[in-house]
N, CA, C and O atoms as CSV, one atom per row, in Angstrom:
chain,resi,resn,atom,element,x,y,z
A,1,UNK,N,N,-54.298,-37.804,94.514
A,1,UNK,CA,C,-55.102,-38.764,93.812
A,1,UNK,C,C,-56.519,-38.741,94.381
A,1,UNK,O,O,-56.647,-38.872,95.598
A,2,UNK,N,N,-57.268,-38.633,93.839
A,2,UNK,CA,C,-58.994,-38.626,93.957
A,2,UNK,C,C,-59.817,-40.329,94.547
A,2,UNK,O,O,-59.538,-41.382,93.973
A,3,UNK,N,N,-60.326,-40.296,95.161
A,3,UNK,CA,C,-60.955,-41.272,95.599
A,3,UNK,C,C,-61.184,-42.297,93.884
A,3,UNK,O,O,-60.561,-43.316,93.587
A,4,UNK,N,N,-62.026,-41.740,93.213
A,4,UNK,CA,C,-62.090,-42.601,91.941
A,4,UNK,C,C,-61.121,-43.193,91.269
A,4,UNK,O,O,-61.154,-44.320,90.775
A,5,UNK,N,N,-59.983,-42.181,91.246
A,5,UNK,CA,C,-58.476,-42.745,90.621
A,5,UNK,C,C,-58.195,-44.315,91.680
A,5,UNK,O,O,-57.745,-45.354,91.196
A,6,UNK,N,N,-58.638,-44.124,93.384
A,6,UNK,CA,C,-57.692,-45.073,93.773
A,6,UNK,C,C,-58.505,-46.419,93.364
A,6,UNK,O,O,-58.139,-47.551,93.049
A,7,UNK,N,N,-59.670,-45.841,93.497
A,7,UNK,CA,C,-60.767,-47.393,93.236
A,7,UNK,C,C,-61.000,-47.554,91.716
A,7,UNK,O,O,-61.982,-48.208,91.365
A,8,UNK,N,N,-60.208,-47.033,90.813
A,8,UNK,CA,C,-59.936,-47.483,89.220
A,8,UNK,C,C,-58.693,-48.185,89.545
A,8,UNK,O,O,-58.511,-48.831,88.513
A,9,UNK,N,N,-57.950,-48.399,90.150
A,9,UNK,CA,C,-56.514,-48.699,90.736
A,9,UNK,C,C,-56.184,-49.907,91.265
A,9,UNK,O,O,-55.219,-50.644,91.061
A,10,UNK,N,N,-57.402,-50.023,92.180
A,10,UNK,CA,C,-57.600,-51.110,93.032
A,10,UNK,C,C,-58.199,-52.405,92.329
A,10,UNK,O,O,-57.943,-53.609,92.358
A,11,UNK,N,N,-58.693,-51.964,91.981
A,11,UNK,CA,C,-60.137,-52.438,90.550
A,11,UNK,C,C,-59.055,-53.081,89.313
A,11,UNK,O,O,-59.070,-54.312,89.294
A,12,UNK,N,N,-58.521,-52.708,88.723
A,12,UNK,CA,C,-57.499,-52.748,87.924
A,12,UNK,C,C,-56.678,-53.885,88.330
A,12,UNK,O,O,-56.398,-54.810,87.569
A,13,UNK,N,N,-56.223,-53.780,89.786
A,13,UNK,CA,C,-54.927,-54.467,90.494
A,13,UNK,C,C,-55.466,-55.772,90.646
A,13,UNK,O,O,-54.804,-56.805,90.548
A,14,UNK,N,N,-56.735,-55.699,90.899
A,14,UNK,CA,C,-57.397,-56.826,91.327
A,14,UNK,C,C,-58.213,-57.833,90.111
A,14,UNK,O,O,-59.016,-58.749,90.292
A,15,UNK,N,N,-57.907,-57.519,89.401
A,15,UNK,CA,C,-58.006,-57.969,87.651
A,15,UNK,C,C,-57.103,-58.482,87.548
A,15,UNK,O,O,-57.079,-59.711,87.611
A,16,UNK,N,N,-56.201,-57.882,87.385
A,16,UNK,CA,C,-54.658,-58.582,86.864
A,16,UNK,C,C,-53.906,-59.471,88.183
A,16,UNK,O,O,-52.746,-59.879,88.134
A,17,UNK,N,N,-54.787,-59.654,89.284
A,17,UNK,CA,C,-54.137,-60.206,90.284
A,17,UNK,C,C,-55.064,-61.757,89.433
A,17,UNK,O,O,-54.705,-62.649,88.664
A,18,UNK,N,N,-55.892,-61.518,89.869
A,18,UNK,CA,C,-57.119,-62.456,88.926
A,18,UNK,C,C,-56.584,-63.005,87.372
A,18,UNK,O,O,-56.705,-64.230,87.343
A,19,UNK,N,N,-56.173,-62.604,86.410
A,19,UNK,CA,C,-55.686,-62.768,85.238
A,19,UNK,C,C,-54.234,-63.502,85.414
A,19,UNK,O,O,-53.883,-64.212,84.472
A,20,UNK,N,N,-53.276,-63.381,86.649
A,20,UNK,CA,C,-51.832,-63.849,87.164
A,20,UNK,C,C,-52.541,-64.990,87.735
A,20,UNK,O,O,-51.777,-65.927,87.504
A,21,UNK,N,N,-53.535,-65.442,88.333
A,21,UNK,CA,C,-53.449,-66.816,89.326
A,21,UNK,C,C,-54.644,-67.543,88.052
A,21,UNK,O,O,-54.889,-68.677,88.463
A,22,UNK,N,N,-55.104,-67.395,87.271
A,22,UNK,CA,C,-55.693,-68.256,86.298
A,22,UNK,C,C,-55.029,-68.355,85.640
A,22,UNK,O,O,-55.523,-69.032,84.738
A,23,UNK,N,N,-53.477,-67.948,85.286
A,23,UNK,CA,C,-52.440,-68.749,84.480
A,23,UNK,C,C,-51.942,-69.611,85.228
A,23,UNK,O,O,-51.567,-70.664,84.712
A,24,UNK,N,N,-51.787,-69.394,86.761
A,24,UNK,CA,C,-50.498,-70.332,87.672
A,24,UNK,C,C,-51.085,-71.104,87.814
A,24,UNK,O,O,-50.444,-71.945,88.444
A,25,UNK,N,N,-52.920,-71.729,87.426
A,25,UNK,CA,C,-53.733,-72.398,87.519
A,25,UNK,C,C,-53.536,-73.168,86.795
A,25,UNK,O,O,-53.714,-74.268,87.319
A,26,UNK,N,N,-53.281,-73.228,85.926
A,26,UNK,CA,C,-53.147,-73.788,84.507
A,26,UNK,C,C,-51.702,-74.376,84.767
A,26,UNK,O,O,-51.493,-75.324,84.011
A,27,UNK,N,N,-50.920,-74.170,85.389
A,27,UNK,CA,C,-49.714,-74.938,85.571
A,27,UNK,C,C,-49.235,-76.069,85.734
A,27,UNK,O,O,-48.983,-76.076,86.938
A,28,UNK,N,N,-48.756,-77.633,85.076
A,28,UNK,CA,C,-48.973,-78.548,85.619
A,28,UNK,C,C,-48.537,-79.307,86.659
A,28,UNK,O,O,-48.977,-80.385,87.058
A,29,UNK,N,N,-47.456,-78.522,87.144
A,29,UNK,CA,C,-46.626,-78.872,88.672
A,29,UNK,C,C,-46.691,-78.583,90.194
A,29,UNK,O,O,-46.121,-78.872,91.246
A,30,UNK,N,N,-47.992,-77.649,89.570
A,30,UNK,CA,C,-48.694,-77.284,90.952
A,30,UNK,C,C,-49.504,-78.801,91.650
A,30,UNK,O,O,-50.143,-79.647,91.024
A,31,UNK,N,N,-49.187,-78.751,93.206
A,31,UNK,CA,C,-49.723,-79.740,93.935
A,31,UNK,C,C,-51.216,-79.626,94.182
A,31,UNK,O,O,-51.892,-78.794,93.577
A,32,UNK,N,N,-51.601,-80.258,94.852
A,32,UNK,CA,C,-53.257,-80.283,95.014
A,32,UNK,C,C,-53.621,-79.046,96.524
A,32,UNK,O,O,-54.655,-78.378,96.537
A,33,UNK,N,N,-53.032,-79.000,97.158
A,33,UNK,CA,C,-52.948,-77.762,98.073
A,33,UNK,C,C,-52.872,-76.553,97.190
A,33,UNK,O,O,-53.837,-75.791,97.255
A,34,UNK,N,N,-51.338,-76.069,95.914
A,34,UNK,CA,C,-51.244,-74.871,95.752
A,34,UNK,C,C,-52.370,-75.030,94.917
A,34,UNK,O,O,-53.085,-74.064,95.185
A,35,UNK,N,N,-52.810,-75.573,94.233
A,35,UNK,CA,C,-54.435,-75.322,93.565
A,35,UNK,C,C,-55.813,-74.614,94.317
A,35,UNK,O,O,-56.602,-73.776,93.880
A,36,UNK,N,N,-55.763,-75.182,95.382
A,36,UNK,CA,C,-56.543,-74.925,96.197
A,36,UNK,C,C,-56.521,-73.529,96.681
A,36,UNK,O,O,-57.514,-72.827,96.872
A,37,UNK,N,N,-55.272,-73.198,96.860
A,37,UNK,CA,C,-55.089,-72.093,97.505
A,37,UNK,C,C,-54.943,-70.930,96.579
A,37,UNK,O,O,-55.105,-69.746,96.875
A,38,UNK,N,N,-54.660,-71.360,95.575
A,38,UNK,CA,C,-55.052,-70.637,94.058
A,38,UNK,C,C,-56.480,-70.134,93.961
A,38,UNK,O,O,-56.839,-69.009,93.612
A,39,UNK,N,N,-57.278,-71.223,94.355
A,39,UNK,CA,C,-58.871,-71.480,93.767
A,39,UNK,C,C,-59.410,-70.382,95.002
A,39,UNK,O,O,-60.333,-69.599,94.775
A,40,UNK,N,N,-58.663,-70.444,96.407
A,40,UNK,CA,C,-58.939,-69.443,97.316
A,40,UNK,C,C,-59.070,-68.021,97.111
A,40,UNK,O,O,-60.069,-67.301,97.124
A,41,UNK,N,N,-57.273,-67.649,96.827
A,41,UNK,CA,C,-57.058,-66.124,96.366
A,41,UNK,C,C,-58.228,-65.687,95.080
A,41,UNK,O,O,-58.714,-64.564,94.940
A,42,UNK,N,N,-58.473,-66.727,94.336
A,42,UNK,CA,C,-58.992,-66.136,93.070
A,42,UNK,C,C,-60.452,-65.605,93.515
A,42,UNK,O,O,-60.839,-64.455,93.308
A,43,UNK,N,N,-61.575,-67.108,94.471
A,43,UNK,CA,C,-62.713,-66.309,95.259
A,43,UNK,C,C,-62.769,-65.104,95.956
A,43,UNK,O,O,-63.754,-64.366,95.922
A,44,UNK,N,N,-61.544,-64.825,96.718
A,44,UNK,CA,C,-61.456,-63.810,97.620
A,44,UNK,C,C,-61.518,-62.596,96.509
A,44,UNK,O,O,-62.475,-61.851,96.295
A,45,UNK,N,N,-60.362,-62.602,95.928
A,45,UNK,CA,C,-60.030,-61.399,94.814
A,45,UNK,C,C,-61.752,-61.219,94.602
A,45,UNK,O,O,-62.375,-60.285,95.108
A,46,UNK,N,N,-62.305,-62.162,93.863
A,46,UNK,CA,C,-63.775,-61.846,93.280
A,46,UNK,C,C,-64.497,-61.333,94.116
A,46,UNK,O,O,-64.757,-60.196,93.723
A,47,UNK,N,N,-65.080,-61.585,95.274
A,47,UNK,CA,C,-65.866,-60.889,96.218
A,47,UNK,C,C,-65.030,-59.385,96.492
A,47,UNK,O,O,-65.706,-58.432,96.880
A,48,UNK,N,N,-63.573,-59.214,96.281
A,48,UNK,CA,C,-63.472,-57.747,97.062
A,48,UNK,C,C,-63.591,-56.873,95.463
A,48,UNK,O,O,-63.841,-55.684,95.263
A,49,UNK,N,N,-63.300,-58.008,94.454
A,49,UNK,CA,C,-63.260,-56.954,93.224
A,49,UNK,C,C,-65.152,-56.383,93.022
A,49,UNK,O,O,-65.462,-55.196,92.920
A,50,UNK,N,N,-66.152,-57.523,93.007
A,50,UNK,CA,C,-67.429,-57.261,92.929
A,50,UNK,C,C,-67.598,-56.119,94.171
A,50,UNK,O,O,-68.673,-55.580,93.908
A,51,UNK,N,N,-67.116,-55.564,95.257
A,51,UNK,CA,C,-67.573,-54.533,96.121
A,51,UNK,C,C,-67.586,-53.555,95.603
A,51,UNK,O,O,-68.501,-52.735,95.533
A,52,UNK,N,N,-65.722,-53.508,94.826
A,52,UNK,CA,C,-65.525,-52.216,94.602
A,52,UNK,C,C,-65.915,-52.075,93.306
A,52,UNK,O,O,-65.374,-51.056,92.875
A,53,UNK,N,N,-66.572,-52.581,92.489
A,53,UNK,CA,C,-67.371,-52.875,91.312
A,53,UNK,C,C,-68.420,-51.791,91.625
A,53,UNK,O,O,-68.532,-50.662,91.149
A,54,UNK,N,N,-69.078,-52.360,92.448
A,54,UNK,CA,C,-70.594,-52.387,93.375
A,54,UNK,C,C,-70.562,-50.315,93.488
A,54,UNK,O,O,-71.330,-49.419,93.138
A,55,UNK,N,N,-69.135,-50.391,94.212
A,55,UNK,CA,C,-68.496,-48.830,94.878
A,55,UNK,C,C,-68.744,-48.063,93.631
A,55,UNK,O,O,-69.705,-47.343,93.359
A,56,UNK,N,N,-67.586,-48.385,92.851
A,56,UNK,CA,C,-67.317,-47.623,91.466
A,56,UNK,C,C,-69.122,-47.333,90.360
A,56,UNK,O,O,-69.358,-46.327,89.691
A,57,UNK,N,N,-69.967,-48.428,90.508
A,57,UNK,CA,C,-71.147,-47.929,89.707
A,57,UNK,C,C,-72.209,-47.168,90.305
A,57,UNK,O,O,-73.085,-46.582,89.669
A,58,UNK,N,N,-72.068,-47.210,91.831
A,58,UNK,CA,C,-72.684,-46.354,92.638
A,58,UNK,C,C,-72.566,-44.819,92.731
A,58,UNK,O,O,-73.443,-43.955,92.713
A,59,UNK,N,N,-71.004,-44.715,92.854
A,59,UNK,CA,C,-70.760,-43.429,92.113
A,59,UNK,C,C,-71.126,-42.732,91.326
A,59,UNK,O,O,-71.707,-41.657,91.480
A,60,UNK,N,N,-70.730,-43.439,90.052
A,60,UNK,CA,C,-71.290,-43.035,88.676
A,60,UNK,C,C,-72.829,-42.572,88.735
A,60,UNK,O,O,-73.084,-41.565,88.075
A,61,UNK,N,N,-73.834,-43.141,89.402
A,61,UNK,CA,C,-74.733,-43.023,89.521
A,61,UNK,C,C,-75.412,-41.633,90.313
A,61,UNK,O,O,-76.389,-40.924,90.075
A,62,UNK,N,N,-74.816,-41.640,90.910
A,62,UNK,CA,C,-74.766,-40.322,92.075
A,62,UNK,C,C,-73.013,-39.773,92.177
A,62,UNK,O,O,-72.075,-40.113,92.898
A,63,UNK,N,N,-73.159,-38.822,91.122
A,63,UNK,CA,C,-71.777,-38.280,91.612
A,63,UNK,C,C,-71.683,-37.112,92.661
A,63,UNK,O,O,-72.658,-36.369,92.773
A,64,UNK,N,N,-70.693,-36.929,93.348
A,64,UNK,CA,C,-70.480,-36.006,94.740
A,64,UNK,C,C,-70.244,-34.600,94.006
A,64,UNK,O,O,-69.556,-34.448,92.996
A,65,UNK,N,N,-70.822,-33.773,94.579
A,65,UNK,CA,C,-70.889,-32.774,94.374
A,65,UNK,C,C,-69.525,-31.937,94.701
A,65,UNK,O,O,-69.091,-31.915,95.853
A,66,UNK,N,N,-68.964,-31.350,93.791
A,66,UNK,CA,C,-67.595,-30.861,94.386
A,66,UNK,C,C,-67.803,-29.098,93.922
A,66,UNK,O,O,-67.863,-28.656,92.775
A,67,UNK,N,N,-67.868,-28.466,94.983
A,67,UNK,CA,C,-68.008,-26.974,94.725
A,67,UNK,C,C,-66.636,-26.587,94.109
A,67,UNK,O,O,-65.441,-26.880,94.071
A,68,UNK,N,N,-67.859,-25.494,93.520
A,68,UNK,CA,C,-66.648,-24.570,92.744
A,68,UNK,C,C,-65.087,-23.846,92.798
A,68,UNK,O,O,-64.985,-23.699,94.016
A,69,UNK,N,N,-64.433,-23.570,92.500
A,69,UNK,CA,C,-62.837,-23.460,92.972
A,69,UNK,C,C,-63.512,-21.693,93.392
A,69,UNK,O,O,-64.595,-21.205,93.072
A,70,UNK,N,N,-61.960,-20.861,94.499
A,70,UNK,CA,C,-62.774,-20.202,95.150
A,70,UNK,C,C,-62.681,-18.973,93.821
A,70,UNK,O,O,-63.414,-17.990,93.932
A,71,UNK,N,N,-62.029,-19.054,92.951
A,71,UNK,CA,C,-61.939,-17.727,92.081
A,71,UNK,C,C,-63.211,-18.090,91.212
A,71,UNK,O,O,-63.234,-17.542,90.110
A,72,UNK,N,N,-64.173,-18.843,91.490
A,72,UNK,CA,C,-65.446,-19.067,90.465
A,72,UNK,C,C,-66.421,-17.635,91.004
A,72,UNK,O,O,-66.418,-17.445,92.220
A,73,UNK,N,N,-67.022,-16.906,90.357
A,73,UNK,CA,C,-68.002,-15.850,90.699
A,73,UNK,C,C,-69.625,-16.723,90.214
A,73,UNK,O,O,-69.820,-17.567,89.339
A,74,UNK,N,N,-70.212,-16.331,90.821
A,74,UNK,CA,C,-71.850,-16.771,90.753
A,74,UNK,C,C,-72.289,-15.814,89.757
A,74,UNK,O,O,-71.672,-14.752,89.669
A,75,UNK,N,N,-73.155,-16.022,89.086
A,75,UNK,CA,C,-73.794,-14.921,87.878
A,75,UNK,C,C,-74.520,-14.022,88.818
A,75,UNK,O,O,-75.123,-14.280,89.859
A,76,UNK,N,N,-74.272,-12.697,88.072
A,76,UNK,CA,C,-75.193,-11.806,89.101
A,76,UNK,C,C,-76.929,-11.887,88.899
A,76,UNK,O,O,-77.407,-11.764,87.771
A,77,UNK,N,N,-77.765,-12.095,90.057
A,77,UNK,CA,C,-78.851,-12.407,89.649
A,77,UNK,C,C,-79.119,-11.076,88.862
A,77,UNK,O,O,-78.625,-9.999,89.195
A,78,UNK,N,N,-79.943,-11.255,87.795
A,78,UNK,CA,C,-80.536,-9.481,87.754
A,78,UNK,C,C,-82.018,-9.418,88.797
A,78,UNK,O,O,-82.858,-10.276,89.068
A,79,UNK,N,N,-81.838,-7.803,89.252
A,79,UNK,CA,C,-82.898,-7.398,89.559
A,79,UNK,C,C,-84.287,-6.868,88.840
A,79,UNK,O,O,-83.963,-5.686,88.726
A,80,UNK,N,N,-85.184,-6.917,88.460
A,80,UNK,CA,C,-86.463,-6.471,87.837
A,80,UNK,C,C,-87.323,-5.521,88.860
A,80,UNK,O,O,-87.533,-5.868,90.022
A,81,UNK,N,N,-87.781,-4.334,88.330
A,81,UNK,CA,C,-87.841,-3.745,88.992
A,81,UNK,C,C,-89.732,-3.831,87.598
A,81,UNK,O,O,-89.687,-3.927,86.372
A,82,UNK,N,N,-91.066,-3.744,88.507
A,82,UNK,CA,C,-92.428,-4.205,87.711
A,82,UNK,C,C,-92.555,-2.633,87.961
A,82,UNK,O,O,-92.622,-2.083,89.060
A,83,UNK,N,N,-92.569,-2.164,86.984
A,83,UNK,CA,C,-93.343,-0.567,86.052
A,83,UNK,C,C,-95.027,-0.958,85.951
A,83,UNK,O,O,-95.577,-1.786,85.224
A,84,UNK,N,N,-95.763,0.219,87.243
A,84,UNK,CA,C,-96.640,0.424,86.758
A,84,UNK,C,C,-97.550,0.666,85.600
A,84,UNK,O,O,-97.034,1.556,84.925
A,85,UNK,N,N,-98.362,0.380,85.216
A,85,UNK,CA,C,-98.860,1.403,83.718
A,85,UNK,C,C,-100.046,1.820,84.265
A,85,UNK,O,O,-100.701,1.379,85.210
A,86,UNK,N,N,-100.274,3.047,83.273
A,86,UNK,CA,C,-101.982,3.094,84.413
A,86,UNK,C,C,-102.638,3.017,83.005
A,86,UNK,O,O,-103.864,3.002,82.895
């Protein structure tokens, strides 16, 4: 798996972790603590999801250079060879 796959992954996980505790939010038997601690996970999630946000468009922006596989050949330069004229 490629660095990008894991941080589409993570990114992803951390959405739907986010999308699972704004329903349990909405719950009406939750106490005034598990709210809280709801209202916690959901800040936290947001600051680590905005990093790898931050990660993932940085990339995009500058992608890493990944050389060629080794059976790739380079074009042969041509040589020019400058003919006098008189």
């Amino acid at each position: 798996m490629t660095d990008s796959d894991i941080l589409s992954r993570d990114i992803h996980a951390l959405q739907e972790l986010q999308r699972v505790a704004w329903g349990q939010l909405a719950s009406p038997s939750l106490t005034t603590f598990d709210r809280r601690e709801i209202r916690n996970q959901i800040r936290q999630s947001e600051v680590e999801l905005k990093t790898y946000l931050k990660m993932k468009s940085e990339r995009a922006r500058f992608p890493v250079y990944t050389p060629p596989d080794s059976n790739y050949r380079r074009p042969v330069r041509p040589s020019f060879r400058l003919l006098a004229s008189d």
